[in-house]
C-alpha positions in Angstrom: -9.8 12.6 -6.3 -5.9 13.1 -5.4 -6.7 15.4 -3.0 -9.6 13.7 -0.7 -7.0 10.6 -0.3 -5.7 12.8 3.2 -9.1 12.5 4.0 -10.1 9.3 3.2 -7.0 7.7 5.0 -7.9 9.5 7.9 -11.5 8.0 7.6 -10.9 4.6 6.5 -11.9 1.8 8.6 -10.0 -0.9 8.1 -10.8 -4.8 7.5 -8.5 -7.1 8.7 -5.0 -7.6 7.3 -3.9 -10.7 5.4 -1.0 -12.4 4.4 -0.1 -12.0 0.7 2.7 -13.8 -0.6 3.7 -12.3 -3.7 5.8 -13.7 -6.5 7.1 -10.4 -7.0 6.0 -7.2 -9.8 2.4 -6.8 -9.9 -0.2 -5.4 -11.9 -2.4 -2.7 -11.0 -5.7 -2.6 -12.8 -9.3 -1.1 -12.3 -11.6 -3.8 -10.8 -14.4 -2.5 -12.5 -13.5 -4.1 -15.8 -13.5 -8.2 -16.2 -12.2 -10.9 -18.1 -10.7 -10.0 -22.0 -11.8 -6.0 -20.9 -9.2 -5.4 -18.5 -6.3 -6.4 -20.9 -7.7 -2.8 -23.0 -7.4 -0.4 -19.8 -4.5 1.0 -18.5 -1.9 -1.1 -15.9 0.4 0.1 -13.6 3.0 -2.0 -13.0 4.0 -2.3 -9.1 7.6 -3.1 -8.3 7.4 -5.1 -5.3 10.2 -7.8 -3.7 9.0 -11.5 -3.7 7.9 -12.4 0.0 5.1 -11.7 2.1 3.0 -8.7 3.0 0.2 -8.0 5.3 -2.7 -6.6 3.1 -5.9 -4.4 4.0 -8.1 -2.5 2.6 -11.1 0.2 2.9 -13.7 1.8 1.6 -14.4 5.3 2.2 -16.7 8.1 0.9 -14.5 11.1 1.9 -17.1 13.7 0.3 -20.3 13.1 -1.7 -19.0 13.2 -4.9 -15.9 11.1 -4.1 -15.5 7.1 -3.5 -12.2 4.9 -3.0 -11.1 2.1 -2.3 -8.2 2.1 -0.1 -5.7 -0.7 -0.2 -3.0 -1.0 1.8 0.1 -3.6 1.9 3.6 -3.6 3.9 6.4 -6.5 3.8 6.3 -8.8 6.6 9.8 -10.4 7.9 10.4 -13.2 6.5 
């Protein structure tokens, strides 16, 4: 998977950005698990400064056997 993200960026057709204001560190989790089940998967926690951040994301079939979904977030000015 690591190595189609190159390709997939390249690909990815954005949605429109939009303004996140985080409180700071976040967790990173797989969607695809809900309520009490996501608490048993693995987290990644993301260091990230409190204050806003324009957010997109995309989703991209970058070969047949491969799909992501892309998210991308950068700190605004405050």
């Amino acid at each position: 998977m690591l190595a189609s993200v190159d390709t997939a960026l390249r690909a990815a057709s954005w949605e429109s950005e939009l303004l996140w204001q985080v409180p700071g560190a976040v967790m990173l989790f797989d969607s695809a698990w809900t309520g009490t089940e996501s608490h048993q998967q693995d987290h990644v926690r993301v260091a990230l400064e409190a204050g806003p951040y324009a957010v997109r994301a995309a989703y991209v079939e970058p070969d047949p056997e491969t799909w992501l979904t892309l998210v991308q977030l950068h700190p605004l000015q405050a």
